[in-house]
N, C-alpha and C positions, 0 to 999 in steps of 0.2 A: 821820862827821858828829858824834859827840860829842867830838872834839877841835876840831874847829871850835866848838861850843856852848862848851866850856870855853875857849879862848883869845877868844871873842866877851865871853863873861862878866867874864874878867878885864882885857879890855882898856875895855870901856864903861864900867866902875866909872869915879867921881871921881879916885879915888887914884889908878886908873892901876897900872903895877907899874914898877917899877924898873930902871935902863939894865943892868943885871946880867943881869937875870931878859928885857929883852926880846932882848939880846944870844943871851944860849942858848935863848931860843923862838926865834927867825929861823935859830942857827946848826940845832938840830934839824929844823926845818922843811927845810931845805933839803939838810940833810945824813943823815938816817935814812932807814931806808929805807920806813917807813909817814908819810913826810911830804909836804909839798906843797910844791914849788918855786912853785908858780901860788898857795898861800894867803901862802905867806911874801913876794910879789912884790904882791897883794894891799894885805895887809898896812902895809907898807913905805909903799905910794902914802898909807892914810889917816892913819896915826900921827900924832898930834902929840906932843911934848916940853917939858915946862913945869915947870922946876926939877926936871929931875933923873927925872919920872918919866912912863912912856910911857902912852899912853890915845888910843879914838878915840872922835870924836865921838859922844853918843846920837843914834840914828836910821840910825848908816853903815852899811852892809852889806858887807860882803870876803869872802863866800862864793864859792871858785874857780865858775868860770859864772854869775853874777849879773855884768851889767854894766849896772845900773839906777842904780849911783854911783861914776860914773871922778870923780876927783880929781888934781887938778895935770896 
């Protein structure tokens, strides 16, 4: 739950982070062994990309088992 809280954090921010930084959160997510193939697939559905740097909308939620906001 608090890697969830910390990648919600950094992903709602304005700035957004970085195709670097979102590349190695999706490839960890999916690829460690304390990650979430279900957060990182999450994820992926709400990101948006806008010059360069990744962020999801304020209000989204991508918490694995919450399905209160499917997207695309």
């Amino acid at each position: 739950m608090l890697a969830y809280r910390l990648i919600h954090a950094l992903l709602v921010d304005d700035r957004g982070i970085s195709g670097e930084v979102y590349s190695a959160l999706i490839n960890w997510l999916t690829n460690h062994k304390n990650g979430s193939t279900e957060l990182a697939e999450r994820i992926t559905c709400v990101a948006r990309e806008i010059e360069g740097r990744w962020y999801v909308p304020e209000g989204t939620m991508f918490k694995p088992g919450d399905r209160t906001n499917e997207s695309r």
